[in-house]
TIRO-547760 format. One line per 5 residues: number of its first residue (from 1); their letters; for each residue x, y, z of N, C-alpha, C, O. Coordinates in pm, whole numbers, plus 50000, padded with zeros to 5 digits. Layout:
BEGIN
NUM	a	X:Y:Z:X:Y:Z:X:Y:Z:X:Y:Z  ... $
// end
This chain:
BEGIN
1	xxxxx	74142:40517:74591:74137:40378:74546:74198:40369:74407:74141:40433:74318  74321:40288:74372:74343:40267:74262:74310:40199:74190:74361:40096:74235  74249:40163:74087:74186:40033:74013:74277:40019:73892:74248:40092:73797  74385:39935:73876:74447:39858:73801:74395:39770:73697:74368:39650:73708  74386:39840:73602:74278:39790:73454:74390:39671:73379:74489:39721:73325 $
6	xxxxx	74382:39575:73375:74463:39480:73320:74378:39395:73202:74261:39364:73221  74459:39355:73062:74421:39247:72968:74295:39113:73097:74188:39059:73068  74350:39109:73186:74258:39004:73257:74180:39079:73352:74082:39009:73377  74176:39147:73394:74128:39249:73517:73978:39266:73456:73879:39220:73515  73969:39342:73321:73918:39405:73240:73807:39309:73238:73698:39366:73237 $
11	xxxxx	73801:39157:73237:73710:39078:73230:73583:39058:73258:73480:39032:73196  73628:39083:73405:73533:39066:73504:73477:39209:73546:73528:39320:73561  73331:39148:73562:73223:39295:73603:73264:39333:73754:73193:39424:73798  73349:39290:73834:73367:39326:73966:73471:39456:73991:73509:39503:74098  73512:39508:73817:73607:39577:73809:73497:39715:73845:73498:39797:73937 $
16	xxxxx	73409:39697:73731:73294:39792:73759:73207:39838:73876:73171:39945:73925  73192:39727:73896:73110:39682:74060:73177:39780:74194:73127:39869:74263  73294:39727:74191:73352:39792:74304:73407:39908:74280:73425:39968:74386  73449:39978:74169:73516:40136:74149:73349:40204:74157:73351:40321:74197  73230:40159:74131:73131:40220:74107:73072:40249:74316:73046:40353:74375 $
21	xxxxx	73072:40142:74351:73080:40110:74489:73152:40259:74577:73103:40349:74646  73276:40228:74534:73359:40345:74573:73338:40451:74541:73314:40510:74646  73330:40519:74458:73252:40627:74415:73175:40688:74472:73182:40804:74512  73055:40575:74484:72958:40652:74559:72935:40669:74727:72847:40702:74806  73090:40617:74727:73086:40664:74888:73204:40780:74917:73265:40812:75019 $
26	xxxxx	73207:40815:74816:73329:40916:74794:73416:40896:74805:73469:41000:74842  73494:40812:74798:73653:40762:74786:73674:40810:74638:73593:40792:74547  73812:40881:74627:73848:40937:74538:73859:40793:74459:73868:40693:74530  73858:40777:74308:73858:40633:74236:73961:40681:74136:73920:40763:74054  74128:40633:74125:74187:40618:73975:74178:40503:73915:74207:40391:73955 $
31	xxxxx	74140:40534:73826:74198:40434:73709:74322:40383:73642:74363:40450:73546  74402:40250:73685:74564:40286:73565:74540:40164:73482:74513:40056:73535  74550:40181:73337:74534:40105:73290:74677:40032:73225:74760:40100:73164  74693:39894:73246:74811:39832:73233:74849:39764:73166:74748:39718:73112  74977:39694:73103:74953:39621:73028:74915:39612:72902:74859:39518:72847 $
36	xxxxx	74944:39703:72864:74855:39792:72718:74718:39812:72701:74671:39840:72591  74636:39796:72825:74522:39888:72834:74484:40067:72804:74550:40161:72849  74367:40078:72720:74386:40195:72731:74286:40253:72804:74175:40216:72767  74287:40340:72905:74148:40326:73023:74049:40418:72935:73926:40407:72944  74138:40548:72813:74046:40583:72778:73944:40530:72681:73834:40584:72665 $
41	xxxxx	73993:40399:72605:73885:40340:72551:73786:40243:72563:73736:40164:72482  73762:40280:72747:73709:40163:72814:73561:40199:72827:73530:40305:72772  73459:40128:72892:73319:40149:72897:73330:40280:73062:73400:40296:73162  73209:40343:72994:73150:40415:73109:73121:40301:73292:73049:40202:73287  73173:40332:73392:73214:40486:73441:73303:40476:73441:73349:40582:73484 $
46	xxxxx	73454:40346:73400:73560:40385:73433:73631:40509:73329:73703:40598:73372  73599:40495:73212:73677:40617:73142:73602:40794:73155:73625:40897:73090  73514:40767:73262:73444:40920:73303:73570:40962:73420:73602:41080:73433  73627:40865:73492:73707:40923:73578:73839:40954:73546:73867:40935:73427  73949:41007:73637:74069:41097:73573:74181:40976:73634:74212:40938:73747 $
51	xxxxx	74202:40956:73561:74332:40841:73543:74397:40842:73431:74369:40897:73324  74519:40753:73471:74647:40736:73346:74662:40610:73296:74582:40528:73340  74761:40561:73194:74755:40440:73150:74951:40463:73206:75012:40569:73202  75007:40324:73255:75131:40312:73238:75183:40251:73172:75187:40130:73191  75246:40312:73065:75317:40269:72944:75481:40311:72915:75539:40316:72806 $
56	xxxxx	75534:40341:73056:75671:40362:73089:75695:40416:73203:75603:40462:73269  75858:40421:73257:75868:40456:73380:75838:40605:73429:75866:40639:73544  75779:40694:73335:75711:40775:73375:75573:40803:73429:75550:40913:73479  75452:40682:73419:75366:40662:73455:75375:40581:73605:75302:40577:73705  75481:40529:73573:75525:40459:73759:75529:40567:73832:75450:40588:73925 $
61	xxxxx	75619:40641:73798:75668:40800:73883:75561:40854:73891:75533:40873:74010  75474:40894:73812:75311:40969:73815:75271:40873:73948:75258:40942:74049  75248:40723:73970:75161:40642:74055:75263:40765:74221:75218:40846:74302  75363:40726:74204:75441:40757:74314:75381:40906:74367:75341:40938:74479  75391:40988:74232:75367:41166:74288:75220:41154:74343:75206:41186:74461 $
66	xxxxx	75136:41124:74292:75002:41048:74343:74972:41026:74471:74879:41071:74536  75103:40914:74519:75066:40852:74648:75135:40932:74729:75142:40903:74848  75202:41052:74677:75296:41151:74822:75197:41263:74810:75204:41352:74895  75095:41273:74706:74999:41404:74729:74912:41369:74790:74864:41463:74853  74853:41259:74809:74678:41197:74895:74727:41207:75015:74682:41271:75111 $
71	xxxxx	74869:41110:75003:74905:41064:75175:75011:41130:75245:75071:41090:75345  75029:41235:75182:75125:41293:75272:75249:41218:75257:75330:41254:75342  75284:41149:75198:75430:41083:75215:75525:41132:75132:75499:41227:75058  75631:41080:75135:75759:41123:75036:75864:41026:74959:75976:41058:74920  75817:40935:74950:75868:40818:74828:75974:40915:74724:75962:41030:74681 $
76	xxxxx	76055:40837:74711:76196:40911:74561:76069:40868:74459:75990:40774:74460  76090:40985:74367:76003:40997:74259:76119:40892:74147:76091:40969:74054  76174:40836:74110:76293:40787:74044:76316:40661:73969:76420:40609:73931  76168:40618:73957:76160:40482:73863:76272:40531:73751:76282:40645:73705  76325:40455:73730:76410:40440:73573:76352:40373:73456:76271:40287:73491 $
81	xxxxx	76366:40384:73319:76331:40292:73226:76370:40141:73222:76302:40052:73171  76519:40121:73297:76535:39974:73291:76432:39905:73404:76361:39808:73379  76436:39955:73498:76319:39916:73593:76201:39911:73564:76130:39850:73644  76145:39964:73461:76033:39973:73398:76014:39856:73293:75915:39791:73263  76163:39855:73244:76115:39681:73140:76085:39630:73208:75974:39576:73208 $
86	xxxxx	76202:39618:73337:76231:39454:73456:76059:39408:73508:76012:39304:73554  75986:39571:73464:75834:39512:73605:75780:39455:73447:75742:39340:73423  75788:39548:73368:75718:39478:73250:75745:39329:73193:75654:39284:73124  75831:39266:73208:75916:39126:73190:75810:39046:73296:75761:38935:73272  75791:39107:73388:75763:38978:73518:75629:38979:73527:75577:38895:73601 $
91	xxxxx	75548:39069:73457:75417:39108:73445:75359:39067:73266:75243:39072:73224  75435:39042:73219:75363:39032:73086:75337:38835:73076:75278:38771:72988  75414:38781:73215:75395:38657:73181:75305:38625:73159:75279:38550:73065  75191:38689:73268:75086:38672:73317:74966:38698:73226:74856:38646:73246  74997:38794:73105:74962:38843:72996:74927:38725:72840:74844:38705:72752 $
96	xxxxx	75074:38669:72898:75079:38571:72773:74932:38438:72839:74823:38426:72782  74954:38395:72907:74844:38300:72946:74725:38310:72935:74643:38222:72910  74702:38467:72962:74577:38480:72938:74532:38467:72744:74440:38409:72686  74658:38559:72693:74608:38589:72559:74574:38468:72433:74516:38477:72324  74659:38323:72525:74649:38253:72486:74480:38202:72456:74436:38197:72341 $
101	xxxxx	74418:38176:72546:74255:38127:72601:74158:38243:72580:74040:38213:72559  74195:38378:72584:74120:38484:72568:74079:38551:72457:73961:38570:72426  74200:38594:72385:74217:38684:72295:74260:38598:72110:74222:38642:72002  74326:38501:72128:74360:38473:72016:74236:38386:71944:74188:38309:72027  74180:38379:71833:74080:38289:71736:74128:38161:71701:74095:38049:71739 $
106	xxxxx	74228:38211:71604:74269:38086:71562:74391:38128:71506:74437:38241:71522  74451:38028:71434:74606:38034:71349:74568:37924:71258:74510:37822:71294  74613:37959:71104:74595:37933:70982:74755:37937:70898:74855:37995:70940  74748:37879:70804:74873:37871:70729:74786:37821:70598:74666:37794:70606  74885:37812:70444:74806:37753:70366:74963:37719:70255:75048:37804:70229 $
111	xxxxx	74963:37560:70202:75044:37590:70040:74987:37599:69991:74873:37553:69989  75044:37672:69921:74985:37732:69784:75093:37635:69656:75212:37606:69666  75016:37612:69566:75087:37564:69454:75173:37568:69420:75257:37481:69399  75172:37726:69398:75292:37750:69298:75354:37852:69411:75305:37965:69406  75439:37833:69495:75553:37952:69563:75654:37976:69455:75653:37886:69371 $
116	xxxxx	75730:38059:69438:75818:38120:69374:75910:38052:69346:76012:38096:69399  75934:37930:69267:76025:37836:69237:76071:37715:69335:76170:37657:69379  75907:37717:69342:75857:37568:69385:75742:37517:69367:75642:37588:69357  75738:37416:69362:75614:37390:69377:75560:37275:69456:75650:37198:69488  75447:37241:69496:75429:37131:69551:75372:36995:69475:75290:37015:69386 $
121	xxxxx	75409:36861:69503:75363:36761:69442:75195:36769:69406:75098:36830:69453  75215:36691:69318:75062:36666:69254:74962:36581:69413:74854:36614:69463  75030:36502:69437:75015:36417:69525:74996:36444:69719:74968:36375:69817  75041:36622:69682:75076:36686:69800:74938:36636:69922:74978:36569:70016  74820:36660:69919:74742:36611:69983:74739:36474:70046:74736:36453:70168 $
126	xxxxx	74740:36392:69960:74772:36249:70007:74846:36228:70118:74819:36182:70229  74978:36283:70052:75094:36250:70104:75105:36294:70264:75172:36239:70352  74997:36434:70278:75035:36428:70418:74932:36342:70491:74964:36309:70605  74833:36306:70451:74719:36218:70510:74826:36083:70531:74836:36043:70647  74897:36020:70435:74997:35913:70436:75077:35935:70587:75072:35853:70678 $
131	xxxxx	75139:36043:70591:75246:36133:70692:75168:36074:70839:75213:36006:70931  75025:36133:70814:74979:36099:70956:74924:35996:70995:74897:35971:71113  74904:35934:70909:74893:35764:70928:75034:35699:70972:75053:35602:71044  75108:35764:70921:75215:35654:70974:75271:35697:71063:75373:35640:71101  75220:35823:71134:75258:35849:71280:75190:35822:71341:75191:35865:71456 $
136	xxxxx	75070:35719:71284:74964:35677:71382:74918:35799:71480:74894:35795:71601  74914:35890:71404:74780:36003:71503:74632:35997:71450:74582:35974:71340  74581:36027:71576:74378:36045:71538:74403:36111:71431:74478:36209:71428  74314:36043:71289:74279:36174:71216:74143:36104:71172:74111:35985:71168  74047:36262:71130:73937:36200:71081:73921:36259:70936:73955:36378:70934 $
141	xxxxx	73888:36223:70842:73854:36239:70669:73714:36218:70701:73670:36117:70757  73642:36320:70661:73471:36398:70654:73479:36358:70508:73575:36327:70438  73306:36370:70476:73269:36334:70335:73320:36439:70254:73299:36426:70133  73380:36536:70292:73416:36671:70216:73572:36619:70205:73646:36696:70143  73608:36546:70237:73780:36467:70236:73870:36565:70293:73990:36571:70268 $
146	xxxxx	73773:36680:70407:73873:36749:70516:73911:36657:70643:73829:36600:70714  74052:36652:70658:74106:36588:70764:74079:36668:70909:74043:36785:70918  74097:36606:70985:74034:36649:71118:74154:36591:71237:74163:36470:71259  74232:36682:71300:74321:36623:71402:74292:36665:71534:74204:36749:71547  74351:36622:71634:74308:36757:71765:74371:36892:71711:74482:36906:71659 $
151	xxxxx	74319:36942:71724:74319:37094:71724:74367:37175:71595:74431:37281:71595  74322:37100:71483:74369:37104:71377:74303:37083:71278:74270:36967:71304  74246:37109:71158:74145:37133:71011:74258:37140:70905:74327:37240:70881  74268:37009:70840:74334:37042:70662:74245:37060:70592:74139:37007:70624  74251:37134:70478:74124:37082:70358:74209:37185:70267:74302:37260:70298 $
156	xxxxx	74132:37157:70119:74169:37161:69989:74042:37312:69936:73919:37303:69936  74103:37403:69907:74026:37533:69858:74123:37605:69752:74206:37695:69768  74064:37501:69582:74099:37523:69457:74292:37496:69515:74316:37427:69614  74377:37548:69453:74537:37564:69446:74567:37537:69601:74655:37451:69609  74526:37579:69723:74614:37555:69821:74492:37448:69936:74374:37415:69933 $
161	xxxxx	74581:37431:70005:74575:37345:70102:74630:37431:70267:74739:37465:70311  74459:37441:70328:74481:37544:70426:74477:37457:70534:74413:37353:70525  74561:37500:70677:74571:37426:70792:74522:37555:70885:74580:37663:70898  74393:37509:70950:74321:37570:71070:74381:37553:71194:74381:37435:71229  74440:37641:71284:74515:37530:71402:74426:37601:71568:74449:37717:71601 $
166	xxxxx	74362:37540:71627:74387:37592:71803:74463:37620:71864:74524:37519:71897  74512:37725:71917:74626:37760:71958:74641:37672:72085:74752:37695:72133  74561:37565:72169:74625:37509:72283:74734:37411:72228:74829:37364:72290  74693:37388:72071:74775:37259:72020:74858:37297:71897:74885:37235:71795  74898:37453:71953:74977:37513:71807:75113:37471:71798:75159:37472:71684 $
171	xxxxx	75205:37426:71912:75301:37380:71933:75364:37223:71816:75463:37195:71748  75233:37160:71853:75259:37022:71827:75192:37037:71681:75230:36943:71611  75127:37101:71630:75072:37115:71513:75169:37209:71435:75201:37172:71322  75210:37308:71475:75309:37366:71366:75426:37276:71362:75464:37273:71245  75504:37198:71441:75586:37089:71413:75591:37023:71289:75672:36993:71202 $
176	xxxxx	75412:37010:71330:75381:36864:71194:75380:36905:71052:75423:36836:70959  75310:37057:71040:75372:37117:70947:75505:37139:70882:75530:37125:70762  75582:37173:70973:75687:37231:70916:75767:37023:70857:75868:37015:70788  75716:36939:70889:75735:36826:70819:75630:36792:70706:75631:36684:70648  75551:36880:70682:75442:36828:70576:75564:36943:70472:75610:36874:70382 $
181	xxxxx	75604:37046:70468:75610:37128:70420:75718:37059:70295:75721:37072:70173  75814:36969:70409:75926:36886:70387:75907:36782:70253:75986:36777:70158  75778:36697:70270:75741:36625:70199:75635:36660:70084:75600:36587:69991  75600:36773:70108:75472:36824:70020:75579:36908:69892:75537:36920:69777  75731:36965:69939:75762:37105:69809:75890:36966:69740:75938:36867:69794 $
186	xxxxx	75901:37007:69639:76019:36983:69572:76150:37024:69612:76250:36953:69609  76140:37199:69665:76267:37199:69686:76276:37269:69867:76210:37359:69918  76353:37209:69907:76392:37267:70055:76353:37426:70112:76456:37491:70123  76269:37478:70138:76214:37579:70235:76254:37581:70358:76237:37499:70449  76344:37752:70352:76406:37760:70499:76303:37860:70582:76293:37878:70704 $
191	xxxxx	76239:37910:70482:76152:38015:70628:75981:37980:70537:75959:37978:70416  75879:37956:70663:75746:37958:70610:75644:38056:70695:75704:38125:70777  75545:38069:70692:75488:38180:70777:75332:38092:70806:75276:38002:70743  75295:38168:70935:75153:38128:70960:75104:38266:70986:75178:38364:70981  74956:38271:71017:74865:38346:71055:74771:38388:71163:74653:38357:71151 $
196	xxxxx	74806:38450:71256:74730:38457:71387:74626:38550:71355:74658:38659:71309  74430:38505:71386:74372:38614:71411:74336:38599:71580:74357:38508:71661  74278:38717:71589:74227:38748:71687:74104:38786:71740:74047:38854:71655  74029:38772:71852:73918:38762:71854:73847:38911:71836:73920:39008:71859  73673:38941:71784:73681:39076:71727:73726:39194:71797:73779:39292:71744 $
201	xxxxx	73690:39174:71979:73705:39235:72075:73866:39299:72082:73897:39367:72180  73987:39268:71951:74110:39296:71960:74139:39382:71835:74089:39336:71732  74201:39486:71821:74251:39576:71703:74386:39555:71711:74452:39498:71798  74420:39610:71607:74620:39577:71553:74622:39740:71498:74536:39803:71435  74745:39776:71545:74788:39913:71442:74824:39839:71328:74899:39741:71324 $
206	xxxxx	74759:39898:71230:74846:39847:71082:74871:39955:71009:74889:39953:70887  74874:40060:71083:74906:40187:70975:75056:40176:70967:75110:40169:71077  75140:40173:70858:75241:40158:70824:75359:40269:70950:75432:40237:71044  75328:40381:70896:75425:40472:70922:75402:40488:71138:75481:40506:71231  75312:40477:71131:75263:40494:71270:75327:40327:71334:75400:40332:71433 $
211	xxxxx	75307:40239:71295:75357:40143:71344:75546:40113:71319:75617:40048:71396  75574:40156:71240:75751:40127:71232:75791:40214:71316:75900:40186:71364  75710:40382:71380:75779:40455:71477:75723:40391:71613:75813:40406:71696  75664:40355:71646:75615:40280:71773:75730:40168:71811:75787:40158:71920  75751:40071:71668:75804:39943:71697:75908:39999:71688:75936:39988:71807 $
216	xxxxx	76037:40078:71626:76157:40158:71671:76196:40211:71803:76305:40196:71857  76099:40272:71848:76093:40339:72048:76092:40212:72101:76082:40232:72222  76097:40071:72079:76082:39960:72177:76202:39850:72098:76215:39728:72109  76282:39954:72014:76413:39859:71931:76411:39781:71836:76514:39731:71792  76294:39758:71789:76259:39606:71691:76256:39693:71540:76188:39789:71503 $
221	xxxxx	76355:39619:71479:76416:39666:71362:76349:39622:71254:76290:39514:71250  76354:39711:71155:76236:39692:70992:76342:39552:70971:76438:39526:71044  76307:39490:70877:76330:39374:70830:76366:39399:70685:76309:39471:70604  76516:39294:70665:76544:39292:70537:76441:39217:70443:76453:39238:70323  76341:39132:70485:76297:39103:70386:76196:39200:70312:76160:39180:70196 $
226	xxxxx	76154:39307:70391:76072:39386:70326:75915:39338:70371:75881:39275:70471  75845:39385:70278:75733:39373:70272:75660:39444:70424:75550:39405:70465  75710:39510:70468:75657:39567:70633:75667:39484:70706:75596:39482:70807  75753:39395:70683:75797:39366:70852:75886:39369:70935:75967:39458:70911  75912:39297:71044:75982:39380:71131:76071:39264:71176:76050:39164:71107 $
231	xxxxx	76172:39244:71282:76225:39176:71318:76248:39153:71472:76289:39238:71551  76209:39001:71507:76178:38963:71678:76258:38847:71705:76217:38747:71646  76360:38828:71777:76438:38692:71819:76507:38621:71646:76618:38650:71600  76447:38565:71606:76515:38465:71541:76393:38493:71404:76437:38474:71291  76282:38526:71415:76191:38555:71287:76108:38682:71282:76083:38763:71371 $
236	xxxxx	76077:38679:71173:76003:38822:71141:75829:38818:71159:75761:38717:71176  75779:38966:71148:75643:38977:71163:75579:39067:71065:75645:39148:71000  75461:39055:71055:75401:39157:70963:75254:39220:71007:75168:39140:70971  75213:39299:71050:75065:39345:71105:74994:39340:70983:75063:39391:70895  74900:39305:70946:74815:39293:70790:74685:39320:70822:74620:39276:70917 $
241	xxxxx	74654:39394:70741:74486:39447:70750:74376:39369:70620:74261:39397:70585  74455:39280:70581:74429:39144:70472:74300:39246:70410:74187:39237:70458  74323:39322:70324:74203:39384:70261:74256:39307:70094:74188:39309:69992  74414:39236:70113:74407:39157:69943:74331:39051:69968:74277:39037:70077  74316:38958:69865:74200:38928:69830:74233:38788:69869:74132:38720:69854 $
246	xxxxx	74323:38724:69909:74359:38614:69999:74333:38603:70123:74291:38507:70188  74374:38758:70166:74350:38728:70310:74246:38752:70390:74245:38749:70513  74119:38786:70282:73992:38795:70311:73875:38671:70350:73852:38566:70289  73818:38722:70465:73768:38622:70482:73578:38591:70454:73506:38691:70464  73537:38508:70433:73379:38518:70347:73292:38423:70479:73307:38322:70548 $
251	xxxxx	73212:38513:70460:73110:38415:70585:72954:38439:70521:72911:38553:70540  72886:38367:70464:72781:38389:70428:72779:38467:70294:72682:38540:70272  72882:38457:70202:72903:38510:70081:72969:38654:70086:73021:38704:69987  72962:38722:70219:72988:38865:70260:73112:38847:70326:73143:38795:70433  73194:38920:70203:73349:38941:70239:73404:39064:70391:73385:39185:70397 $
256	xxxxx	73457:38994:70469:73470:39035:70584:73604:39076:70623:73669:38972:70626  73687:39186:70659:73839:39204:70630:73854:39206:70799:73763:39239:70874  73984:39163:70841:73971:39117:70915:74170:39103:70964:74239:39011:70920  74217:39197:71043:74365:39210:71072:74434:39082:71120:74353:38993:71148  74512:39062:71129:74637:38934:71188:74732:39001:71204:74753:39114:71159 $
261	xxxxx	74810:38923:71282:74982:38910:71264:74990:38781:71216:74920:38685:71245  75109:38792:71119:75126:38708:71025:75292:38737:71094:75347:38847:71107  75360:38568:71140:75471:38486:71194:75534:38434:71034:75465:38371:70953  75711:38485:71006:75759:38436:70934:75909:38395:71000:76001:38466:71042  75890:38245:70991:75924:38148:71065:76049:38048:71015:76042:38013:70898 $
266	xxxxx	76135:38011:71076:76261:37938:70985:76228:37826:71020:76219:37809:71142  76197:37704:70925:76156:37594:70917:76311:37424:70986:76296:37302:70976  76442:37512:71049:76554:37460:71112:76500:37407:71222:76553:37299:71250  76385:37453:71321:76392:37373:71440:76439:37436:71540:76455:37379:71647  76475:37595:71518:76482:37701:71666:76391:37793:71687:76374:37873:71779 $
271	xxxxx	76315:37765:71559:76157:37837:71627:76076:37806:71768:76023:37700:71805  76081:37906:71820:75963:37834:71933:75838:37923:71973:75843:38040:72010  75729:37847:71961:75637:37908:71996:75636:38019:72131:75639:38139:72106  75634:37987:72223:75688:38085:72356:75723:38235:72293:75652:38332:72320  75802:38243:72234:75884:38343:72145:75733:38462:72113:75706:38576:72151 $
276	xxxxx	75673:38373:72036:75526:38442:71974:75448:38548:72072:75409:38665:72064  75445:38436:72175:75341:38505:72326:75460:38587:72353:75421:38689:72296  75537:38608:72384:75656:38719:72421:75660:38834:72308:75692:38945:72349  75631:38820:72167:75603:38929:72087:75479:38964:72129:75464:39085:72146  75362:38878:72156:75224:38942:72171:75224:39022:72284:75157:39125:72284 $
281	xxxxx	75291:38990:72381:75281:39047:72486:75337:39199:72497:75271:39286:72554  75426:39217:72457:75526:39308:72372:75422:39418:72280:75443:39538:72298  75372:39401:72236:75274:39448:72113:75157:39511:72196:75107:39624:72187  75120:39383:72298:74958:39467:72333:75030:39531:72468:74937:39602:72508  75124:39548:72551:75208:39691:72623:75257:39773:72556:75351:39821:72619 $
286	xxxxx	75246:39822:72450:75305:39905:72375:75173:39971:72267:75179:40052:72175  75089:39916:72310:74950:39998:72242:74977:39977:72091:74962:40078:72023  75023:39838:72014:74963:39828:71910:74910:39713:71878:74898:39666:71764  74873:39662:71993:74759:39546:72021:74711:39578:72140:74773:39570:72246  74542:39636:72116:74454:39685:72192:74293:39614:72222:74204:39601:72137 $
291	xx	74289:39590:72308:74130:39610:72339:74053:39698:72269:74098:39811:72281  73949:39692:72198:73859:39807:72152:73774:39902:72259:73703:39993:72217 $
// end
């Protein structure tokens, strides 16, 4: 019996239920864990049994030698690596949908005052409350004078002005941004960045050296801008383990550190979200976005 451990598979207790089932009627039970699963860091009994994770077309070929040793058959052992993206392409769709509703928390952005030879109006707050009035969208202003949109939190914390976003409505909300950004700086901004976390149940490699050789074996090139990141379609990325003192987060006075990918983004209008879930997807098959 093969049991195919998937980002969605993994969910449900029927994964357990039935390999445990099997087991005890002696059916031999593998485990493959997919999708950037890792079976060995899964709960008891599936990581007591002897299985592989497939993380290239050599783990396909393993499924194959597998199925000609149980059953007697003789299948070409001969997956290739391009065949191995092509299944990975048609399989990670399925990945992105989920990670959307499952795995992601939230997405955050913030101006800050003073960027590096800019700055934003005195007035910057207003002005976007003005912005969304005259696009006539729902907004609500709380006694704390935080605005409230669908799927969306502005508010004012000392120098910047942070935007909370839901990722069902990250589309239409980073839009509106990248027009607040317009009216809020003095001078024209071509690239801005947001912040994806993730829910706790998710880890990020952020070890520097360990992550630029991972993201090299899958082609994605260090980035001229520096700072550790990397380069995907049309914008850059950065894995952050936010232990500076911004990107920390406080819950009950107790400072809590807490990883992202952090999206640096060209504010032209060929950004597209889609793009993002196609890096995430990318990231957690390649084991540096994992399940714990």
């Amino acid at each position: 019996m093969f049991v195919f451990i998937s980002p969605n598979s993994i969910k449900s207790n029927w994964i357990y239920f039935e390999s445990g089932f099997a087991y005890s009627k002696g059916i031999k039970v593998i485990p493959i864990g997919i999708n950037g699963v890792d079976i060995g860091k899964l709960a008891p009994p599936i990581n007591l049994l002897q299985g592989f994770n497939i993380t290239s077309f050599e783990g396909l070929n393993n499924l194959i030698t597998i199925i000609n040793r149980e059953f007697l058959v003789s299948f070409p052992e001969n997956f290739s690596n391009g065949e191995y993206d092509e299944l990975l392409t048609k399989s990670t769709n399925k990945v992105d949908n989920n990670f959307h509703s499952i795995y992601v928390d939230y997405i955050t952005t913030e101006f800050s005052k003073n960027l590096t030879n800019n700055k934003y109006k005195e007035s910057a707050f207003n002005d976007i409350y003005e912005s969304i009035n005259q696009r006539k969208l729902k907004v609500n202003k709380d006694y704390s004078e935080n605005l409230h949109l669908y799927g969306m939190k502005i508010f004012q914390r000392n120098d910047l002005i942070i935007f909370n976003i839901d990722l069902l409505k990250v589309e239409e909300n980073l839009n509106l941004i990248i027009n607040f950004l317009h009216i809020t700086y003095t001078e024209k901004i071509e690239k801005y960045w947001f912040r994806i976390y993730f829910n706790d149940e998710i880890d990020l490699l952020s070890t520097d050296f360990k992550l630029s050789s991972r993201l090299s074996s899958i082609g994605m090139e260090i980035s001229e801008q520096g700072g550790g990141s990397f380069e995907y379609k049309n914008f850059s990325f950065i894995i952050d383990d936010n232990k500076l003192e911004r990107g920390q987060i406080v819950v009950r006075g107790q400072i809590i550190d807490k990883k992202s990918l952090r999206i640096i983004f060209p504010t032209d209008g060929s950004f597209k979200t889609s793009d993002v879930y196609d890096l995430i997807s990318t990231l957690f098959s390649n084991n540096i976005i994992w399940i714990k």
